[in-house]
C-alpha positions in Angstrom: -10.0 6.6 13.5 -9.5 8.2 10.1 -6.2 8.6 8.4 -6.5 11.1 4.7 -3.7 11.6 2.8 -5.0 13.5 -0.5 -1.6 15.8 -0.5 -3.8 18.9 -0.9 -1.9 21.1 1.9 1.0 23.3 0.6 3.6 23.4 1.1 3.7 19.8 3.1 1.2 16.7 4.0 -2.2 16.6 5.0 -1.5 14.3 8.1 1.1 14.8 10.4 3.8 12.0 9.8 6.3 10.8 12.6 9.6 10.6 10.4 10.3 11.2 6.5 13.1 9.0 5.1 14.5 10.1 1.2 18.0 8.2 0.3 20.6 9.4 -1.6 19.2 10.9 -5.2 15.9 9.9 -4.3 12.7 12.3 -4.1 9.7 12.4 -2.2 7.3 15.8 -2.9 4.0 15.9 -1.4 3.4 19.0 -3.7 3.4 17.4 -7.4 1.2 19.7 -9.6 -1.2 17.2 -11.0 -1.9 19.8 -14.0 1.6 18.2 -15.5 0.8 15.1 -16.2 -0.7 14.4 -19.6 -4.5 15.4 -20.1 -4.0 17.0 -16.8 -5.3 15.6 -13.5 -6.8 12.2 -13.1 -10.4 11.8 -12.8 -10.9 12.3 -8.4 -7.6 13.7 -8.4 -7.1 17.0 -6.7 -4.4 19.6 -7.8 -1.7 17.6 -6.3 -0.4 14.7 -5.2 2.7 12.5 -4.1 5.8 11.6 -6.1 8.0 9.3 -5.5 11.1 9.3 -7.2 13.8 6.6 -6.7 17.4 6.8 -8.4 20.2 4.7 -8.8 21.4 4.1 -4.9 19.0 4.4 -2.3 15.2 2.8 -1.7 14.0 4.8 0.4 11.6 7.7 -0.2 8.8 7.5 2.4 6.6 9.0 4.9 6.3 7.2 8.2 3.2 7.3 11.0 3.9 5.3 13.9 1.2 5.1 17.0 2.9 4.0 20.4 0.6 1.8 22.4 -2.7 2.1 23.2 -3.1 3.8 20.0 -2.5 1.2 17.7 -5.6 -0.4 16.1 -6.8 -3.9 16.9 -9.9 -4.0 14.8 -7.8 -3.5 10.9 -8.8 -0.7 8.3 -10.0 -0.3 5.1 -7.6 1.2 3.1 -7.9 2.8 -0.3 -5.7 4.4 -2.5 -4.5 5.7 -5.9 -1.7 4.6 -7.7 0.4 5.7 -10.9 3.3 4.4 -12.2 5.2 7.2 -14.0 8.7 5.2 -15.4 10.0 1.8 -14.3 13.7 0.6 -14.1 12.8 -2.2 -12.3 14.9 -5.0 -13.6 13.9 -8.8 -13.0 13.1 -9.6 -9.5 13.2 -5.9 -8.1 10.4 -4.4 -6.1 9.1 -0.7 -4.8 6.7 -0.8 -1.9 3.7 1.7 -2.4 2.2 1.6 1.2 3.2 -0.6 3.9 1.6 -1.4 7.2 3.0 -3.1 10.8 2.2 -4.5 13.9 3.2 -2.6 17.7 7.0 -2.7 17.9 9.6 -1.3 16.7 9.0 0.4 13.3 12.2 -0.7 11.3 11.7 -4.2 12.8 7.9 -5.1 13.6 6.2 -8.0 11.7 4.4 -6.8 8.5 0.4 -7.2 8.4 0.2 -6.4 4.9 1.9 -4.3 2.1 2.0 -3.7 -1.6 5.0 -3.7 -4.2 5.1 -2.5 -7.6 7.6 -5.9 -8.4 8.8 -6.9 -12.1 9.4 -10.6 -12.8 11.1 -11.6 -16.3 9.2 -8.9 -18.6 6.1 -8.2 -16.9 5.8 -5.7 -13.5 2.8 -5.9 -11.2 1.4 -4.9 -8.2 1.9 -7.8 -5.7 0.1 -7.7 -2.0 1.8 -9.7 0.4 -0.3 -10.2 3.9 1.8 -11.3 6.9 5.2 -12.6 6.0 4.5 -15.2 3.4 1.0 -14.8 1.3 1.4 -13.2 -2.3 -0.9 -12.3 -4.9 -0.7 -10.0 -8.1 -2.7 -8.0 -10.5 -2.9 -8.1 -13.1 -2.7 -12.0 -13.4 -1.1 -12.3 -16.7 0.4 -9.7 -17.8 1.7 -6.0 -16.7 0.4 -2.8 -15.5 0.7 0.2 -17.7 2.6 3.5 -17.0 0.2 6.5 -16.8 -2.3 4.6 -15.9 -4.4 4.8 -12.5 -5.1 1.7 -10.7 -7.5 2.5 -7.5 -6.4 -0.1 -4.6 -8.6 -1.2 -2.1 -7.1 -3.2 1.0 -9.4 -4.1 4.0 -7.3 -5.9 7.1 -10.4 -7.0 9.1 -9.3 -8.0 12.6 -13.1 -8.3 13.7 -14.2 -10.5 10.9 -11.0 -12.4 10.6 -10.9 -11.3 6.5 -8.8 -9.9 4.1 -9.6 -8.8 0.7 -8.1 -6.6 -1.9 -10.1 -4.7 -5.1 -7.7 -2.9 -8.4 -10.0 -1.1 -10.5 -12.8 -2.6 -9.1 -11.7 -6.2 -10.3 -11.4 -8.5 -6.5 -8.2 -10.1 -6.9 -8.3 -12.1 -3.5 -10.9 -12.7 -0.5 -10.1 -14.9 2.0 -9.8 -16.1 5.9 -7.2 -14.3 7.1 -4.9 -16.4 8.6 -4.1 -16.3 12.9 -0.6 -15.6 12.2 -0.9 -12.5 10.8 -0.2 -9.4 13.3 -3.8 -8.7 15.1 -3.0 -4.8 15.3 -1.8 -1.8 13.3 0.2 0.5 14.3 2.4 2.0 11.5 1.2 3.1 8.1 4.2 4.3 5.4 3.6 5.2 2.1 6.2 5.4 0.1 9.4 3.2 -1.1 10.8 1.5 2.0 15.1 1.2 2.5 14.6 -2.5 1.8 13.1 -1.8 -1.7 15.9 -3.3 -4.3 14.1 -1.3 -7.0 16.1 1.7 -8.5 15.1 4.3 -11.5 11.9 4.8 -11.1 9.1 7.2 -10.1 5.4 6.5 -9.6 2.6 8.6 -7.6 0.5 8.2 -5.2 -3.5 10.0 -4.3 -6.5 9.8 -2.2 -4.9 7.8 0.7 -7.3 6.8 3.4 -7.3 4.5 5.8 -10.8 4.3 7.7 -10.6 1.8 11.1 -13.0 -0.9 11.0 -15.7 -0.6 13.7 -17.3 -3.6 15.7 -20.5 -2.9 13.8 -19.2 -2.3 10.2 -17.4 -5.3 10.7 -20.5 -7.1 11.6 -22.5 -5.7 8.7 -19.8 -6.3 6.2 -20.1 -10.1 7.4 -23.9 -10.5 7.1 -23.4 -8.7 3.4 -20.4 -11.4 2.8 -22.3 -14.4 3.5 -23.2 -15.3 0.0 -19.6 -14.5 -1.1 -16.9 -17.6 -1.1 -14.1 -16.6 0.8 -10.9 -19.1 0.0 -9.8 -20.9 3.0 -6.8 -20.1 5.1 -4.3 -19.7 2.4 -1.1 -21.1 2.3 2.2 -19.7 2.5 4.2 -19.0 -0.8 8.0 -19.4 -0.4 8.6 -16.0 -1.5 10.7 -14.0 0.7 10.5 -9.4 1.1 11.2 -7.5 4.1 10.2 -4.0 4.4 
């Protein structure tokens, strides 16, 4: 199973999405003209792309896939995608989710298997991926992520190999055991700002979406390749608290 969002169909989506959720005096056009941003086009980047554009009320500004049972995965995906951050009003403490994912349920209420925020604390914004309900980790580490600049995520949920990673830019932020309580299935992917994002004013854009599912026998490659590599242990909750 192969899921492409590169936002290259117009007018409309390259996939075929289940619902579309944009708040009050927010945005969301799968038709940006990548020839207007400045120096044109990021390297990869086709002629278009999403925007996401969230004002002053609302926080959502998404598209939603949802899979009823059996079609859910139970094996994870590797997930890639492109990221720019356009303007921020993100004040202390606020967040934006970019792309979430859930387990089988009910899509507004499911458990979350893992998800990424643009989030601002004190003076410095980040991307932060939070895995299940509780485990947190940021990039850059010090430090914030700069506006107009493309950050190339890459998340693998591995349900075979009991792993989870995630790459920015080619720098590993975090490898590790991925811990039993996380959900052992995927079966919504939404990319976008979620309602329960308390971030307002800003708009960022997203490319080159694709989730690939994990197969019994790349998993099993993947862990002979990975068995020089340190892996932290089960990590430990953080006390921080986000809904999507």
């Amino acid at each position: 199973m192969t899921f492409s969002e590169h936002f290259e169909t117009n007018p409309g989506t390259d996939e075929v999405y289940t619902s579309q959720h944009v708040g009050a005096g927010n945005v969301l056009d799968p038709d940006f003209d990548t020839s207007l941003l400045g120096g044109g086009a990021p390297a990869g980047w086709g002629s278009q792309c999403g925007l996401v554009s969230i004002g002053a009320t609302a926080g959502d500004a998404g598209w939603r896939q949802h899979v009823t049972s059996p079609g859910e995965s139970r094996t994870g995906f590797l997930t890639t995608f492109s990221f720019l951050l356009s303007s921020s009003g993100l004040l202390d403490g606020q967040g934006i989710t970019l792309i979430v994912t859930k387990e089988q349920g009910d899509p507004d209420i499911a458990p979350l298997a893992w998800r990424i925020y643009m989030w601002r604390t004190g003076a410095e914004t980040y991307l932060l991926l939070i895995v299940g309900e509780d485990l947190l980790y940021r990039y850059p580490a010090v430090g914030s992520i700069a506006a107009g600049t493309v950050y190339d995520n890459v998340v693998r949920y591995d349900l075979v190999g009991d792993r989870f990673s995630w790459s920015v830019n080619g720098t590993e932020v975090i490898a590790a055991v991925l811990p039993v309580t996380c959900p052992q299935n995927i079966a919504t992917k939404y990319i976008g700002s979620s309602g329960s994002s308390t971030g307002r004013n800003t708009v960022y854009l997203l490319d080159r979406i694709v989730f690939v599912e994990i197969s019994i026998v790349s998993a099993v490659i993947f862990q002979a390749s990975a068995r020089s590599h340190t892996f932290e242990a089960e990590p430990r909750p953080s006390t921080f608290v986000a809904r999507a």
